[in-house]
C-alpha positions in Angstrom: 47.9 -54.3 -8.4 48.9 -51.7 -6.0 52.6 -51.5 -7.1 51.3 -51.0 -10.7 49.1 -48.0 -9.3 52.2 -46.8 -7.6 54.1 -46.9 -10.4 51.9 -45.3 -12.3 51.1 -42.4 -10.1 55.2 -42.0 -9.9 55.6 -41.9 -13.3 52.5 -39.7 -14.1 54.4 -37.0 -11.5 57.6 -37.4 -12.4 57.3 -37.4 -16.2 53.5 -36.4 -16.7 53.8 -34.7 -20.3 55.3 -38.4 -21.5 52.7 -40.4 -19.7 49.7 -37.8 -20.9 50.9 -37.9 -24.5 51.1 -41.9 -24.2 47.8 -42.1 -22.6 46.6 -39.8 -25.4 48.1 -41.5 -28.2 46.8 -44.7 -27.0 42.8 -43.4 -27.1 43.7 -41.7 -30.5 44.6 -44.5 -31.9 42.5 -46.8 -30.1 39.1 -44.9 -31.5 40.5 -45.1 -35.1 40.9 -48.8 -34.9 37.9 -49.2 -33.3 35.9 -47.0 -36.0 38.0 -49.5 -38.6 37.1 -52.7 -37.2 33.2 -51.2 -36.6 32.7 -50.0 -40.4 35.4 -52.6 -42.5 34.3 -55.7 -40.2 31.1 -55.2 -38.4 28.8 -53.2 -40.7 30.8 -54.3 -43.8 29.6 -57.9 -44.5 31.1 -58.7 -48.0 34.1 -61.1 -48.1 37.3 -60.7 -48.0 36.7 -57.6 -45.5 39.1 -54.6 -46.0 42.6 -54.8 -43.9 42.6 -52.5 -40.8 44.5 -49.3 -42.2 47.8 -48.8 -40.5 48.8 -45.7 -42.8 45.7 -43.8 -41.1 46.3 -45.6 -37.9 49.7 -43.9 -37.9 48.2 -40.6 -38.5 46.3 -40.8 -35.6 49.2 -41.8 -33.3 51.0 -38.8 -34.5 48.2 -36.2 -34.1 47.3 -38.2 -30.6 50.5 -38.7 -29.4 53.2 -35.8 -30.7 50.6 -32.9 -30.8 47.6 -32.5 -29.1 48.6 -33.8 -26.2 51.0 -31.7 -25.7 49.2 -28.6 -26.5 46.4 -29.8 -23.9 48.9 -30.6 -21.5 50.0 -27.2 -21.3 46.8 -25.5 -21.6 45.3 -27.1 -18.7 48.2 -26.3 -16.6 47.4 -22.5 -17.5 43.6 -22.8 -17.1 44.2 -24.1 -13.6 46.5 -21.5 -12.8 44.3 -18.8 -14.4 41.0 -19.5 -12.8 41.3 -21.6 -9.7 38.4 -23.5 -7.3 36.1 -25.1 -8.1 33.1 -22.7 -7.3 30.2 -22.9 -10.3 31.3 -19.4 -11.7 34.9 -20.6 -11.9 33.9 -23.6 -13.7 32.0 -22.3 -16.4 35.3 -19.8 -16.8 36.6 -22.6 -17.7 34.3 -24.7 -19.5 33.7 -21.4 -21.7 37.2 -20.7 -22.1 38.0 -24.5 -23.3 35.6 -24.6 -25.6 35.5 -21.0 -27.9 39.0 -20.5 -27.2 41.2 -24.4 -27.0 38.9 -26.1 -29.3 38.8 -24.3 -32.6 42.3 -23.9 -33.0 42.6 -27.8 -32.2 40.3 -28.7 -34.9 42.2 -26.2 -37.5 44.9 -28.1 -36.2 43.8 -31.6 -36.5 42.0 -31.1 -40.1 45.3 -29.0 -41.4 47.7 -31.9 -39.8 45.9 -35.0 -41.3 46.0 -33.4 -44.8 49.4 -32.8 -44.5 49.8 -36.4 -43.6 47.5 -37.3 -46.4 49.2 -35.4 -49.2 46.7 -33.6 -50.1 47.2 -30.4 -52.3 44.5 -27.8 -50.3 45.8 -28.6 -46.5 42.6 -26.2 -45.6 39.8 -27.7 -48.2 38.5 -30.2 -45.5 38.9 -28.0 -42.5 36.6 -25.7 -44.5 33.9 -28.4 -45.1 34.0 -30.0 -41.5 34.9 -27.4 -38.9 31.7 -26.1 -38.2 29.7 -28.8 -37.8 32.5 -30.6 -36.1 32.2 -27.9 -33.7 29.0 -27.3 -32.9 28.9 -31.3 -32.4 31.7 -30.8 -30.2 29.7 -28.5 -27.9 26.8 -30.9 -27.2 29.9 -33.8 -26.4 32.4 -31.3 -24.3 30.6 -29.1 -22.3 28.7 -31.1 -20.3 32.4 -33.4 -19.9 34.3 -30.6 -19.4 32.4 -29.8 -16.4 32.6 -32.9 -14.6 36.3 -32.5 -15.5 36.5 -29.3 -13.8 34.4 -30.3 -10.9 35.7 -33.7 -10.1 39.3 -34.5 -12.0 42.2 -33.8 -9.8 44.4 -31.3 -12.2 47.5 -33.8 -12.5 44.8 -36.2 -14.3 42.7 -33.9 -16.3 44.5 -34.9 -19.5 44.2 -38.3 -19.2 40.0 -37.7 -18.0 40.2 -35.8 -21.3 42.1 -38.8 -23.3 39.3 -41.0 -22.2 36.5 -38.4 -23.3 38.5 -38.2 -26.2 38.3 -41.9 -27.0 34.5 -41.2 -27.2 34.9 -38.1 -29.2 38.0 -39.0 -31.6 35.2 -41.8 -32.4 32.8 -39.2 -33.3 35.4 -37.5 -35.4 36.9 -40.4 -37.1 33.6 -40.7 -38.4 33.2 -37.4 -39.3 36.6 -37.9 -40.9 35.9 -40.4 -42.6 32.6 -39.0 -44.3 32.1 -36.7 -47.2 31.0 -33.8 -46.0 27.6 -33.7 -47.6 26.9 -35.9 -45.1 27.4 -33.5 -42.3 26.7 -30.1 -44.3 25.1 -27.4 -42.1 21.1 -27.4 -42.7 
């Protein structure tokens, strides 16, 4: 067990935007098949149940694999090089600056990307619908983990802190995905 450690922590230093961006990939992907088999084998009861989706499955690997990890990978590098310690006025730097300025243009980016993927003719129509109350959702979720992440995570690791956070979360927004958005309209 301590030579798989090893070798992980080698890896992680030696190659760490591969490992984050496997890591990553691996929660992406992991929260949309666990979304599938809670909603097409758990709450669905009628016989046969629907087959696990791979197309969508593949979607999410791509996004959580290819992109955002990536795009994380490097901005956490900056934020840690922007604001450093670990004092409470440096954390909520932080916190603020990942949430109002990382996170929109992830969601843009993750609602735009899976149409594309989808084929769908208006690449923006269900970024439109869901960003705002994917957001504001977001806030209640990230915040509060961002700032254990910024208190406690060791920097080399705060993408794959995030990539188990984001197992939660991608969850949250398979779901939201996943629903029409009259479900989740603003009141």
């Amino acid at each position: 067990m301590l030579r798989l450690i090893r070798i992980a922590k080698e890896t992680f230093r030696k190659y760490p935007m591969l490992a984050n961006s496997a890591v990553y990939g691996t929660m992406s992907v992991g929260a949309e098949f666990s979304q599938q088999i809670m909603t097409k084998r758990i709450l669905n009861k009628t016989e046969p149940r629907e087959p696990i989706d791979l197309d969508v499955l593949g979607r999410y690997a791509i996004v959580g694999t290819l992109i955002n990890p990536n795009i994380l990978y490097i901005w956490y590098k900056w934020l840690d090089k922007a604001f450093v310690g670990t004092t409470p006025k440096i954390i909520v730097k932080k916190m603020l600056c990942d949430q109002f300025i990382m996170t929109p243009p992830l969601y843009v980016i993750f609602f735009v990307t899976m149409s594309l993927l989808e084929g769908k003719k208006d690449l923006f129509e269900e970024c439109r619908q869901k960003f705002i109350p994917t957001f504001k959702t977001s806030c209640v979720f990230w915040i509060p983990a961002q700032a254990i992440n910024f208190m406690l995570v060791p920097p080399p690791a705060r993408v794959i802190y995030v990539g188990m956070c984001s197992f939660i979360w991608i969850n949250m927004l398979c779901w939201i995905k996943r629903n029409n958005h009259s479900a989740i309209k603003e009141e």
